[in-house]
C-alpha positions in Angstrom: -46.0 -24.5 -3.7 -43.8 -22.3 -5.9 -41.1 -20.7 -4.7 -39.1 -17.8 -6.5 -35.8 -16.8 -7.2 -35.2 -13.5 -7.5 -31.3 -12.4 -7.2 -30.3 -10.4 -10.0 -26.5 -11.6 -9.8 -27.5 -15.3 -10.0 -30.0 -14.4 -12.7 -27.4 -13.2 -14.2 -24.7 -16.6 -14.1 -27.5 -18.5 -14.8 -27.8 -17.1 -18.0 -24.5 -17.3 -19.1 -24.0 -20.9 -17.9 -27.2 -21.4 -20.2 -25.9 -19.7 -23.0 -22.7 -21.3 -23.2 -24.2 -24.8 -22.4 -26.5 -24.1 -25.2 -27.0 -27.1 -27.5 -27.0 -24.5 -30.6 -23.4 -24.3 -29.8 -22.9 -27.5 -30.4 -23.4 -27.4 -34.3 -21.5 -25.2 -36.3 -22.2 -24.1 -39.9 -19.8 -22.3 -42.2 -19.9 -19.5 -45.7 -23.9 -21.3 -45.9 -25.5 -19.6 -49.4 -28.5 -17.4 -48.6 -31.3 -18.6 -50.6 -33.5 -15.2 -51.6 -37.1 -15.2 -50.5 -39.8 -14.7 -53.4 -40.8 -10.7 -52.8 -44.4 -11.8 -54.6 -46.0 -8.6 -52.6 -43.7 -6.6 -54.9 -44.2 -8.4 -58.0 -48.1 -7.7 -57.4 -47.9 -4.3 -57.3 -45.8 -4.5 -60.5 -49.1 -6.4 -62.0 -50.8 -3.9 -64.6 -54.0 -3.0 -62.6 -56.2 -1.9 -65.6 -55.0 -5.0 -67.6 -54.0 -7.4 -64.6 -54.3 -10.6 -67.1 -50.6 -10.6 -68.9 -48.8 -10.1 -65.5 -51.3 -12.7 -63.5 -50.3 -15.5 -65.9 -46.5 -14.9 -66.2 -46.6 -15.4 -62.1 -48.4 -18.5 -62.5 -46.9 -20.0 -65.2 -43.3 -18.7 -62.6 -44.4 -19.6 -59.5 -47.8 -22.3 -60.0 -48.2 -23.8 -56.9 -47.5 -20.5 -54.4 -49.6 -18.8 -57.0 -52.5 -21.3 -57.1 -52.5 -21.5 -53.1 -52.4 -17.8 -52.9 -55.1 -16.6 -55.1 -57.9 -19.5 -54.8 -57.3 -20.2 -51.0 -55.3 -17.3 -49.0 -56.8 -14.1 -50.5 -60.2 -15.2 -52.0 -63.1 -14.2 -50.5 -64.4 -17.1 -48.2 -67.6 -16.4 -47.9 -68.1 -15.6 -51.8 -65.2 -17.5 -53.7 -64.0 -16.8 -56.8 -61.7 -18.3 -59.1 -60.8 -15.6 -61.6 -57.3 -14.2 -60.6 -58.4 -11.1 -62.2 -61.4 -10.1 -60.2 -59.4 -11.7 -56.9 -56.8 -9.4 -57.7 -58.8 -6.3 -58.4 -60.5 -6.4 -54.6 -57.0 -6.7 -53.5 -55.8 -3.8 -55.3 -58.3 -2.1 -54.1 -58.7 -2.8 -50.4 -57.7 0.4 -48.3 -55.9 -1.6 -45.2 -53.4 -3.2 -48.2 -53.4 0.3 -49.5 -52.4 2.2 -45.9 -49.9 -0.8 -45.5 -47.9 -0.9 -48.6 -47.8 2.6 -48.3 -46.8 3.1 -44.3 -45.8 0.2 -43.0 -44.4 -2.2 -45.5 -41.3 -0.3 -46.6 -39.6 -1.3 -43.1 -39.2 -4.7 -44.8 -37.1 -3.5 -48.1 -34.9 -5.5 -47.0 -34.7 -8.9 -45.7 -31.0 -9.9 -45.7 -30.5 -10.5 -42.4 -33.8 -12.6 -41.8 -32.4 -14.7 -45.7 -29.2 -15.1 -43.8 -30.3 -16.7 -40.3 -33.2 -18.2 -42.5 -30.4 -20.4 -44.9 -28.6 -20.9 -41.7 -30.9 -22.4 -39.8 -31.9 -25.1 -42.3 -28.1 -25.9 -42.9 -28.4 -26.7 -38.9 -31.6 -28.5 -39.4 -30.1 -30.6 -41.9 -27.2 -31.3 -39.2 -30.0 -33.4 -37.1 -31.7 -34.8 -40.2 -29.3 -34.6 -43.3 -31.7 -34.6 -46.6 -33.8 -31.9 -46.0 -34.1 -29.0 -48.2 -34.5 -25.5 -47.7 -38.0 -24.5 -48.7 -38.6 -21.2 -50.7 -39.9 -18.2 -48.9 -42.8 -16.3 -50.5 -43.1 -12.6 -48.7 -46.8 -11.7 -49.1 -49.9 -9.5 -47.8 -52.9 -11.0 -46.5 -54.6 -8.6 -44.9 -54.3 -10.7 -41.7 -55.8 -13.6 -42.8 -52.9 -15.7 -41.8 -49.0 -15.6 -40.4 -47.5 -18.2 -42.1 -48.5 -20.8 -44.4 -47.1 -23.8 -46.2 -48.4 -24.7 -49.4 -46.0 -28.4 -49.6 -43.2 -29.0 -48.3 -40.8 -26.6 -50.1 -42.9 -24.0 -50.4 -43.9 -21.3 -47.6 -45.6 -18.4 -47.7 -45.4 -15.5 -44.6 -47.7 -12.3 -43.9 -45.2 -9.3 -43.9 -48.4 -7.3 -42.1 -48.4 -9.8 -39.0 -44.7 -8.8 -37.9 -45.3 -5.0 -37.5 -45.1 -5.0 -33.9 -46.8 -4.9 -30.8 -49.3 -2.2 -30.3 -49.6 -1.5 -33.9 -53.1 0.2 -35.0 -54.0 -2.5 -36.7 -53.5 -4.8 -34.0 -56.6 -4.8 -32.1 -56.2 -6.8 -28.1 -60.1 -8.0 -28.9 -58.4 -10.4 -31.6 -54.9 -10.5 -30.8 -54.0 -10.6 -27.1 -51.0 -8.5 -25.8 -49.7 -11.7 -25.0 -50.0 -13.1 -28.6 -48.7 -9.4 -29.9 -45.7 -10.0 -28.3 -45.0 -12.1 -31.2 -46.0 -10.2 -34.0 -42.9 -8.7 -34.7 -39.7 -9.2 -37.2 -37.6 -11.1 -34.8 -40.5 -13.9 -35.2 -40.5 -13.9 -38.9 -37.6 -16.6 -39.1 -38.8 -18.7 -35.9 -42.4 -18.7 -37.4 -41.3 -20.4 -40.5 -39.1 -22.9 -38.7 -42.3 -23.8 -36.4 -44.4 -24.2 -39.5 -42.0 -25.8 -41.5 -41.6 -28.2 -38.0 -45.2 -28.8 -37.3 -46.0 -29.4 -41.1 -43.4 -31.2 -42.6 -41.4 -32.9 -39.6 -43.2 -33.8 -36.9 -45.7 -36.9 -37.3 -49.2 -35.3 -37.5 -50.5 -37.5 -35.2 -53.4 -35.6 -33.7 -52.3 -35.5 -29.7 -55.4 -36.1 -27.2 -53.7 -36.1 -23.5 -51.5 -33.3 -21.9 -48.9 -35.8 -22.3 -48.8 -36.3 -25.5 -49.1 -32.4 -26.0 -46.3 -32.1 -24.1 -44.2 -34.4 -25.9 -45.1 -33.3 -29.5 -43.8 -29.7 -28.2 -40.8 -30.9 -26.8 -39.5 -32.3 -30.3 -40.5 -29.1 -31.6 -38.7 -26.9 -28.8 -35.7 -30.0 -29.0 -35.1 -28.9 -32.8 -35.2 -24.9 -32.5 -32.9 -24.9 -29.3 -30.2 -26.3 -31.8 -32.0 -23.4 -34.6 -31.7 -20.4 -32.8 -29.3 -18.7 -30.5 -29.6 -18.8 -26.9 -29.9 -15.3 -26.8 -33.0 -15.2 -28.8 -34.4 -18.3 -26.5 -37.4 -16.7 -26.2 -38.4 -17.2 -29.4 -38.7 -20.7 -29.2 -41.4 -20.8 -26.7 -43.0 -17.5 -27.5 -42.7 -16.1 -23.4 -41.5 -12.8 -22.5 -38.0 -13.0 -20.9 -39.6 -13.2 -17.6 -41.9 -16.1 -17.9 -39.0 -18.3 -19.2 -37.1 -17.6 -16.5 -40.3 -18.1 -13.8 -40.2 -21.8 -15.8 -36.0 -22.3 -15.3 -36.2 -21.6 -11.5 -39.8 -23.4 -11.5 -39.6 -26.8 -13.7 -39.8 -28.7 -10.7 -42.9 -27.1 -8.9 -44.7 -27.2 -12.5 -43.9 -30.5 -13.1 -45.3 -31.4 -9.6 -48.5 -29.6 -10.3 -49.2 -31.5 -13.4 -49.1 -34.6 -11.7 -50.4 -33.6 -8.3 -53.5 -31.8 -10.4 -53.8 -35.0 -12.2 -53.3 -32.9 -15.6 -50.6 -35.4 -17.2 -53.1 -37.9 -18.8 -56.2 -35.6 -19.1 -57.7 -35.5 -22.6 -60.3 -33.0 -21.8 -59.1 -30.1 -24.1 -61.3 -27.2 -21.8 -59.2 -28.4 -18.6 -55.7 -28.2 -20.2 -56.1 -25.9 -23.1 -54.3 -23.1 -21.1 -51.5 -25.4 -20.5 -50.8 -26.3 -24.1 -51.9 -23.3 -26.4 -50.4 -19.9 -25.9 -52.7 -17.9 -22.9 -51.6 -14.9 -20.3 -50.6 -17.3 -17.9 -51.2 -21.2 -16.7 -54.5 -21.9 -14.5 -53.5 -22.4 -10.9 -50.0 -21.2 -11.4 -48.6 -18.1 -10.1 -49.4 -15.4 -12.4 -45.8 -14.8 -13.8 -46.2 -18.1 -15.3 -46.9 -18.3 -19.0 -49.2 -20.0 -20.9 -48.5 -23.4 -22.8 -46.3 -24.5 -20.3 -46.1 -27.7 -21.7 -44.1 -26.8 -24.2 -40.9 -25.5 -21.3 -41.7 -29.0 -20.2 -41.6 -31.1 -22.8 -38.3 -29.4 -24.1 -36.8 -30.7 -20.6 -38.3 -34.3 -20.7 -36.6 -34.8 -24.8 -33.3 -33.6 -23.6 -33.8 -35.5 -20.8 -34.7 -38.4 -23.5 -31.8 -38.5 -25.6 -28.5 -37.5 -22.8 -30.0 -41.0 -21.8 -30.4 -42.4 -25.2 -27.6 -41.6 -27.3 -27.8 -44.3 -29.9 -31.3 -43.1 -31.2 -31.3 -41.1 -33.7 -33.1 -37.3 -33.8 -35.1 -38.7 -37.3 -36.5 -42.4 -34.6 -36.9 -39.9 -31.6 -39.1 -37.7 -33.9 -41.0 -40.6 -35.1 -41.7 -42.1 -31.8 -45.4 -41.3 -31.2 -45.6 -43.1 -27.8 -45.5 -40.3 -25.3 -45.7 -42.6 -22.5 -42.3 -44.5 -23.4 -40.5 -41.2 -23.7 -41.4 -40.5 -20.8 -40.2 -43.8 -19.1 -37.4 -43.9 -20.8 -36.5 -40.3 -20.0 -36.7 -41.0 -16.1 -37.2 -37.2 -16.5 -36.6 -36.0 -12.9 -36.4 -31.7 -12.6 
């Protein structure tokens, strides 16, 4: 049975209290030097079209791996491959969408200072919970919604300037992307995206998970980093809900909690029964309908803290490395 809160003033308090009991608070960076993101969309339309060849090899010899990654895997043609820049490049060059785009919609990123500066910052945080890691480079590109965000290693990334436009944009249609997954697609994600990408890829073991449990703990190391990565007033952007669906999960941790274990979802493996839970959807099966989708990973934030208030002598690099989802949770005694 879930039961809802719905008093404006203690909405209110509670949001304070969470923002100034934030664990993003608890780290503090200072005067942090903005590493510039690669513009590479730019330097393409700088390319020579009628004599693409010169300008094509000065980028690869600058950039070889992003340029590699880019041409023969990102932008090719999948279904008839090619491996000459030149001709991949022309049928870039010349696709209308990339044309409408650079001209209409891709001048609203000009600048990206603001996104550099959190960006820089948020590594120098990262770094905080597991010192030696270094910022990877940032390549701005076009992909004609192929993909978001990509890595091509682990200090390189590459992110899809026309997949943060904003929800309800023409090109956005609900038959591919969901108004529940356009609710993402815009510039305040552009940062978070790389910092799940850069989470998922190059920190978290990539131990395939088969239960809900193990779902749900993989996210929670992911949504255990980015609380300390972004502000509290951006929390939303950790879990990818609208306002309202993460607070239906703060007032509700306990009834969801119940219903994964009363619903016998915790150790199912069966990815058509709990795909809803763990992979963004409008809402959670059997759940009210102001729940979200991939509640697991609200929950699985809430078991890790839970992990390490209790554990404070393992380290964020072991906890990270800990693939037994079952121990965590033991060892958690995660009560909501």
């Amino acid at each position: 049975m879930f039961k809802f809160s719905c008093i404006l003033s203690i909405s209110i308090l509670l949001f304070v209290s969470c923002t100034q009991d934030s664990p993003y608070n608890k780290l503090t960076v200072k005067d942090v030097p903005v590493k510039s993101w690669v513009r590479y969309e730019k330097m393409l339309d700088n390319v020579d079209t009628l004599s693409p060849e010169a300008g094509l090899r000065e980028l690869e010899l600058k950039y070889p791996e992003f340029t590699t990654i880019y041409f023969l895997r990102v932008i090719n043609d999948s279904y008839n491959p090619d491996t000459n820049y030149a001709k991949i490049f022309g049928m870039y060059r010349k696709s209308p969408v990339l044309l409408d785009l650079q001209k209409n919609f891709i001048p609203q990123f000009n600048a990206l200072d603001k996104e550099e500066k959190e960006y820089s910052e948020s590594f120098e945080r990262l770094r905080q919970l597991l010192p030696g890691i270094k910022t990877p480079d940032v390549f701005t590109c076009l992909t004609e919604f192929g993909i978001s965000v990509f890595s091509t290693s682990d200090t390189v990334m590459g992110i899809s300037l026309e997949m943060y436009l904003g929800k309800g944009n023409k090109y956005y249609s609900t038959e591919i992307w969901p108004m529940y997954i356009q609710r993402s697609m815009n510039r305040d994600n552009i940062v978070s995206n790389l910092l799940k990408n850069y989470i998922r890829n190059s920190i978290l073991p990539q131990k395939e998970p088969g239960t809900l449990l193990e779902h749900m703990i993989q996210q929670g190391k992911e949504v255990y980093l980015l609380r300390r990565l972004i502000k509290p007033e951006k929390d939303t952007l950790i879990y990818d809900y609208s306002a309202d669906q993460l607070e239906f999960c703060r007032e509700n941790e306990k009834s969801m909690w119940s219903f994964f274990l009363s619903e016998k979802l915790v150790y199912n493996s069966h990815l058509k029964e709990i795909q809803k839970y763990i992979d963004p959807a409008p809402t959670s099966p059997g759940m009210p309908p102001a729940s979200p989708g991939r509640t697991t990973a609200y929950i699985g934030g809430q078991i890790l803290e839970a992990y390490m208030k209790r554990h404070p002598e393992i380290s964020v690099k072991d906890m990270i490395r800990n693939t037994n989802a079952q121990k965590i949770l033991e060892d958690a005694k995660y009560k909501p």
